[in-house]
C-alpha positions as semicolon CSV with decimal commas, in nm:
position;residue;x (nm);y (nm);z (nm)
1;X;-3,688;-0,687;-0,700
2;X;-3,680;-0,659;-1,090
3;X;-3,352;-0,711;-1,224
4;X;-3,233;-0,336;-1,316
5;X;-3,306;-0,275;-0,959
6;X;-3,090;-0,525;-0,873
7;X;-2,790;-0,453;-1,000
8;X;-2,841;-0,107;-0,872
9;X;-2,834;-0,210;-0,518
10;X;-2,498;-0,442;-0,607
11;X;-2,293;-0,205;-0,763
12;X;-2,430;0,104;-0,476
13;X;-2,295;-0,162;-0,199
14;X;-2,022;-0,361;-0,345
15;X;-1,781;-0,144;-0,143
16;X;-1,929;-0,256;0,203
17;X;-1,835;-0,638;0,111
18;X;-1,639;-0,787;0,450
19;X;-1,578;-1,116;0,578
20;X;-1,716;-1,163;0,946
21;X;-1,467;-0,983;1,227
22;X;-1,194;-1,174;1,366
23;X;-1,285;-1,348;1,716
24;X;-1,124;-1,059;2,029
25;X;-0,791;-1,201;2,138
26;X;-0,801;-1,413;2,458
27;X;-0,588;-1,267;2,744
28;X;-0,278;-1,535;2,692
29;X;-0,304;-1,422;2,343
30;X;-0,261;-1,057;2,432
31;X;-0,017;-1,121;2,687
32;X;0,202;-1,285;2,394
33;X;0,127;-1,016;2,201
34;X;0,248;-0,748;2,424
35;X;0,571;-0,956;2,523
36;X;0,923;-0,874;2,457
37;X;1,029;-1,153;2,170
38;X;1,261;-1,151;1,853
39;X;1,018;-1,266;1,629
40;X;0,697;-1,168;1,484
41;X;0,366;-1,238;1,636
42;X;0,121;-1,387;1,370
43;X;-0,217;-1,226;1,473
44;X;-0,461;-1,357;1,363
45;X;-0,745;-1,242;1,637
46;X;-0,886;-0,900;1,713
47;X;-0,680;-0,776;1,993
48;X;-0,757;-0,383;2,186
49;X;-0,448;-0,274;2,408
50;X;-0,508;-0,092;2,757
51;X;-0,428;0,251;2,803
52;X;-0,054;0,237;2,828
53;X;0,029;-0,048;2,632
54;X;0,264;-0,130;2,392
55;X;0,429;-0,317;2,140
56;X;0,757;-0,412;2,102
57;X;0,826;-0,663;1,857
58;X;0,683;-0,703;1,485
59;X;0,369;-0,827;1,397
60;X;0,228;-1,045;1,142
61;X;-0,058;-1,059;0,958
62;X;-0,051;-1,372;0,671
63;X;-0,282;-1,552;0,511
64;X;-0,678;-1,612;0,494
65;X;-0,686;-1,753;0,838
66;X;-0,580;-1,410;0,952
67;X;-0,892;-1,243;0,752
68;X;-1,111;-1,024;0,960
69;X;-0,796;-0,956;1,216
70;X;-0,723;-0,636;1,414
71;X;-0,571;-0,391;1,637
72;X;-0,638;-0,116;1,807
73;X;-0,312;0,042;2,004
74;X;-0,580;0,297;2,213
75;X;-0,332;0,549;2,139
76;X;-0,012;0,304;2,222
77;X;0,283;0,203;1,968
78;X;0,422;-0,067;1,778
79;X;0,802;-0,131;1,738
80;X;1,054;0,040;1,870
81;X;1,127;0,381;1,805
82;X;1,486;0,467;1,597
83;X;1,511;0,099;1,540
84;X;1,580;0,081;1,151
85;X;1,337;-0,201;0,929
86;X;1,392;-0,352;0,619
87;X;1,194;-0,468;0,312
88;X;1,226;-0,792;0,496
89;X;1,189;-0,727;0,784
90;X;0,860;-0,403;0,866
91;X;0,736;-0,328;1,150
92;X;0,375;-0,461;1,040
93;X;0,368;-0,698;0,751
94;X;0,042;-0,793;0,605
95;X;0,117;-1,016;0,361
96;X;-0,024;-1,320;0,138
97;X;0,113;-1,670;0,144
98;X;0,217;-1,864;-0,165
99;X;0,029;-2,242;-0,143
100;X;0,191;-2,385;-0,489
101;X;0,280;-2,221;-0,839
102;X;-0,062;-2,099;-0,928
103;X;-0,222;-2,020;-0,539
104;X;-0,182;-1,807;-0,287
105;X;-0,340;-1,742;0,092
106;X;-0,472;-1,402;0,134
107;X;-0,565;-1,192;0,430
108;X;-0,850;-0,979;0,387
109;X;-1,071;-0,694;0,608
110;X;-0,756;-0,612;0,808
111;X;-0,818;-0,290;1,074
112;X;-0,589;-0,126;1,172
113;X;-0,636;0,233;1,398
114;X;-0,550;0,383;1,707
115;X;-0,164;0,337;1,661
116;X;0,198;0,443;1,634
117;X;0,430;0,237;1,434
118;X;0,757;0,284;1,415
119;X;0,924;0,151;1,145
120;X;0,718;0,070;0,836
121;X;0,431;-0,102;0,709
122;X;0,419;-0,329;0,446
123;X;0,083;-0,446;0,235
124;X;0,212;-0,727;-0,024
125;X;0,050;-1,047;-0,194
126;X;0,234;-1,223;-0,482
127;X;0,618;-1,152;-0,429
128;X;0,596;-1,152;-0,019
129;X;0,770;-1,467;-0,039
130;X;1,067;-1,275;-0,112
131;X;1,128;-1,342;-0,473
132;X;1,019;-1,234;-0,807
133;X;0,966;-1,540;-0,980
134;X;0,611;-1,568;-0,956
135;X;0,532;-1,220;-1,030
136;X;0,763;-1,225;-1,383
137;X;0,605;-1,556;-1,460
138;X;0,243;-1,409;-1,427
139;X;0,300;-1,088;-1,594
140;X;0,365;-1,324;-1,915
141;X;0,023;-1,400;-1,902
142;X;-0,283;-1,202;-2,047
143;X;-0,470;-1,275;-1,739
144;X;-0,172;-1,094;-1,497
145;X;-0,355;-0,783;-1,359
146;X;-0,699;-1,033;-1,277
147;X;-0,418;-1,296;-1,098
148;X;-0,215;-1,023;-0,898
149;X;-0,520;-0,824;-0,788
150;X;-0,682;-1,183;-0,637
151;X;-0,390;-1,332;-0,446
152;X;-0,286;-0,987;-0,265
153;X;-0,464;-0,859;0,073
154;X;-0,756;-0,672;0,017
155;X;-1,002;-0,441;0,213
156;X;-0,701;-0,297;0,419
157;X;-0,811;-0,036;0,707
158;X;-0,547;0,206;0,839
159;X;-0,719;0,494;1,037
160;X;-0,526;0,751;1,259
161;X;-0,211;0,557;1,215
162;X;0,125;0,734;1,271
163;X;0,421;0,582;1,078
164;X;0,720;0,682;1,179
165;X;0,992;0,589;0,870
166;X;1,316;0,492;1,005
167;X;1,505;0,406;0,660
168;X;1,243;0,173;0,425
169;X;0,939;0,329;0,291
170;X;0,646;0,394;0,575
171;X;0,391;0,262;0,410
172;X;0,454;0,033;0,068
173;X;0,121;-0,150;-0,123
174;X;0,229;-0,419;-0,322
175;X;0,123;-0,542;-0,642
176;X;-0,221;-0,643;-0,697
177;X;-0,317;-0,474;-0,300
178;X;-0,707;-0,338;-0,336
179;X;-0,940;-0,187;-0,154
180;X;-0,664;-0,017;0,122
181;X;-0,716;0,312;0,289
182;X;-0,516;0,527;0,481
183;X;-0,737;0,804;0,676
184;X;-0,656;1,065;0,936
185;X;-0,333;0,926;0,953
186;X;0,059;1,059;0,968
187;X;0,339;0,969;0,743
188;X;0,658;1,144;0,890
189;X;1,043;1,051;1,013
190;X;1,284;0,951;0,711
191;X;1,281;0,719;0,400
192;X;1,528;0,615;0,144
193;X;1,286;0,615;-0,136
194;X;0,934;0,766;-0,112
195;X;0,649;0,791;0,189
196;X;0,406;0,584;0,021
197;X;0,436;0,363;-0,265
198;X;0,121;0,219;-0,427
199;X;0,276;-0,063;-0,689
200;X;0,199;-0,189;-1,012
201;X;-0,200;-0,355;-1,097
202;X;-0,299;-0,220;-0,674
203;X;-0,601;-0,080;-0,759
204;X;-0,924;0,126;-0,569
205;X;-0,734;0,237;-0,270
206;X;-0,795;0,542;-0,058
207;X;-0,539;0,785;0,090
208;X;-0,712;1,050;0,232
209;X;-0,719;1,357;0,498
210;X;-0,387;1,232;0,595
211;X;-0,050;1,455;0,679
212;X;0,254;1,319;0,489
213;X;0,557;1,515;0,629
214;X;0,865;1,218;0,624
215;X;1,191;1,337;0,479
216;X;1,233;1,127;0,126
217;X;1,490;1,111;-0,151
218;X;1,250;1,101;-0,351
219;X;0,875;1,233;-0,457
220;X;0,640;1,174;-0,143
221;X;0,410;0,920;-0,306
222;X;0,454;0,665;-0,660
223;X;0,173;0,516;-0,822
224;X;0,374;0,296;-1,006
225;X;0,130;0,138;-1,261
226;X;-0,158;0,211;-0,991
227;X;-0,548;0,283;-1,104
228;X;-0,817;0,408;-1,025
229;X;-0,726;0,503;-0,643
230;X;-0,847;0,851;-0,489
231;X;-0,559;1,053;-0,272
232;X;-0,763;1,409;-0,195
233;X;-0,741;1,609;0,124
234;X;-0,384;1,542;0,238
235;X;-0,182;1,767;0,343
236;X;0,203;1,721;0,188
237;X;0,526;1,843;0,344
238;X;0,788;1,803;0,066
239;X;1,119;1,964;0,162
240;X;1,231;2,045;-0,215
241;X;1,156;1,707;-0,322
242;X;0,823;1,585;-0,555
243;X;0,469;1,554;-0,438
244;X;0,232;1,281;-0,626
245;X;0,470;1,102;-0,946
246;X;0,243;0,883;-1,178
247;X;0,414;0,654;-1,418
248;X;0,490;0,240;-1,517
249;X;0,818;0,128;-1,385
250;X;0,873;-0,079;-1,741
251;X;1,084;-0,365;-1,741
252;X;1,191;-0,324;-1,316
253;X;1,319;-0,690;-1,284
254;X;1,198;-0,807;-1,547
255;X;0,829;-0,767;-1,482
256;X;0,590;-0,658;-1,703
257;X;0,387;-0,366;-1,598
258;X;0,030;-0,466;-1,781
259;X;-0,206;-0,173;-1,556
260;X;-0,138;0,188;-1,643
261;X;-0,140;0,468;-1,356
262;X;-0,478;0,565;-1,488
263;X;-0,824;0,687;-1,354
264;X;-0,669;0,832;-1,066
265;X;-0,830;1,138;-0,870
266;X;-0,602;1,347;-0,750
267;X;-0,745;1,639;-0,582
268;X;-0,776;1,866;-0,296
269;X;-0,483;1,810;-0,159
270;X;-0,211;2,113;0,038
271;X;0,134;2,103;-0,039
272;X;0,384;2,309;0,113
273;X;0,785;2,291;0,061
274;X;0,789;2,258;-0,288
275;X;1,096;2,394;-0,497
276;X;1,095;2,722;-0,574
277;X;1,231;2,703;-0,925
278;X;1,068;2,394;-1,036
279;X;0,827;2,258;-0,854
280;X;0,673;1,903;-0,902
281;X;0,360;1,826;-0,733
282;X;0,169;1,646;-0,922
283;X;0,351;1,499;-1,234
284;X;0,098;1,291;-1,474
285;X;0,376;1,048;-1,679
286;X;0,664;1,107;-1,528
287;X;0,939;0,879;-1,674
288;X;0,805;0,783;-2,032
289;X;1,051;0,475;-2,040
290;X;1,328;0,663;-1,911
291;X;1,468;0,403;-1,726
292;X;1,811;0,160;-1,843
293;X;1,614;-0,124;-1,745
294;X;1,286;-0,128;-1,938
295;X;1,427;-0,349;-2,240
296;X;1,385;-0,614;-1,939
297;X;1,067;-0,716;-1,975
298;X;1,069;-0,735;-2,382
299;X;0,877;-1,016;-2,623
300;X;0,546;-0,987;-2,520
301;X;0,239;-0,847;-2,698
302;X;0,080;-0,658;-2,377
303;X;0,178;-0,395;-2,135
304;X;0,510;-0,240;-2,044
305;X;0,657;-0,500;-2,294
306;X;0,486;-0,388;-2,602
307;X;0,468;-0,028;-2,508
308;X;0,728;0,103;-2,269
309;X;0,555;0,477;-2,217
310;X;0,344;0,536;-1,873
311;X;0,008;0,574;-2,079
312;X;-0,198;0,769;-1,776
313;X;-0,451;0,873;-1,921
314;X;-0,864;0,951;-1,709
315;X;-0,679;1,057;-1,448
316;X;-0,837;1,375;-1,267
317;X;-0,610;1,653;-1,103
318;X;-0,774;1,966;-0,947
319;X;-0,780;2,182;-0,675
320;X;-0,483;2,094;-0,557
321;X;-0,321;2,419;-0,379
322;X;0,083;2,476;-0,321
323;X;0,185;2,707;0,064
């Protein structure tokens, strides 16, 4: 194969790149799984419930040696419905551990399908530790975006999921997440913020043919400092509120936003419920610095620091209909 050729074929299948599937849960494994407990289950297997089955406590999903895991519910749930989450605390957290001040443990080629969760789901690398430190530190550096984007969970699979929001957002990707998709899937119940968040340098994720009907205070989905990810064919129930807001949360706890919400598509997409006398439903740039806290992140010759405006620019919104 000549080299030309070559790189052809790589770039044509560098999205099929996956680790090796998780062994299939053992039946003491499943039977833990499917046990009333307090705590979280850490799975780190492949496990299929029986028709019927559910789950009732939270589950886990950390670090590399949880790479290649999955579930399928066969139509059963997770959680317990009503029961409120917190940021702390989702339903189904698949998260990234920190090793020491420069490393962290991610879980990659994650499946999940088949399932009701009730509650939320959370998708977070640097920063699931529960702090901010190591996320303001990083953004300090040139390299930030490159360093986010390789210690958070990538080549995520979410595929006729239900999320049922109880109070935190259904469905949150944290900074640096790649490679996630949401397909066929519902995003409904309630949320204090937004349905979906996609967070500053997440990158190439998919959210698609997917009915997003949960009762915000907010706009239904933030790219917050979010490229290059494709939301088309959903189908957006917004009650008054916003539909799709791109901008850079500057300065938000002092980190610096480096990635602009750019080279988005945006398209295809139904959404019904908008406000009659100024509807929002897709807003390119939506805050421009407008925000008391964006002086936070100040001193640094890159990103939100230097530049405090949501710069989305290649971004490509069409055929995007309002009911």
């Amino acid at each position: 194969m000549t080299a030309p050729l070559a790189a052809l074929w790589l770039s044509a299948f560098a999205d099929l790149w996956s680790l090796p599937a998780a062994r299939p849960c053992s039946a003491a494994e499943l039977a833990e799984l499917t046990a009333e407990a307090p705590t979280p289950y850490r799975l780190t297997c492949r496990a299929m419930l029986a028709p019927g089955q559910s789950i009732r406590r939270s589950l886990l999903i950390e670090g590399a040696e949880a790479s290649g895991a999955g579930l399928d519910c066969n139509g059963g749930a997770v959680g317990r419905p009503g029961v409120v989450t917190t940021t702390r605390q989702p339903t189904l957290a698949i998260w990234s551990r920190r090793l020491d001040a420069r490393h962290w443990s991610r879980p990659t080629d994650i499946r999940i399908k088949n399932c009701t969760v009730h509650g939320a789901v959370r998708v977070w690398g640097m920063g699931a530790d529960g702090g901010y430190d190591d996320l303001r530190a990083s953004s300090r550096t040139a390299e930030h975006t490159t360093t986010t984007q390789g210690a958070a969970p990538s080549h995520v699979e979410l595929e006729r999921v239900t999320i049922v929001g109880t109070g935190s957002i259904p469905l949150y990707v944290g900074p640096g997440v790649t490679r996630l998709s949401l397909t066929n899937s519902t995003l409904t119940g309630r949320s204090d913020a937004t349905a979906l968040y996609l967070d500053a340098e997440s990158a190439d994720n998919r959210i698609e043919n997917n009915s997003i009907a949960v009762a915000t205070r907010r706009e239904a989905v933030a790219v917050d400092g979010s490229a290059r990810n494709r939301i088309m064919g959903n189908r957006l129930t917004l009650a008054g509120r916003g539909g799709v807001f791109l901008y850079r949360n500057c300065g938000e706890r002092g980190v610096i936003r480096h990635q602009t919400p750019s080279d988005n598509q945006i398209t295809d997409n139904v959404f019904s419920g908008a406000a009659w006398l100024r509807p929002q439903l897709v807003v390119v740039g939506s805050r421009e610095g407008r925000r008391s806290y964006c002086g936070a992140d100040r001193g640094y010759p890159w990103g939100s620091s230097a530049d405090d405006g949501d710069r989305a620019t290649g971004n490509v919104v069409a055929r995007n209909t309002r009911r």
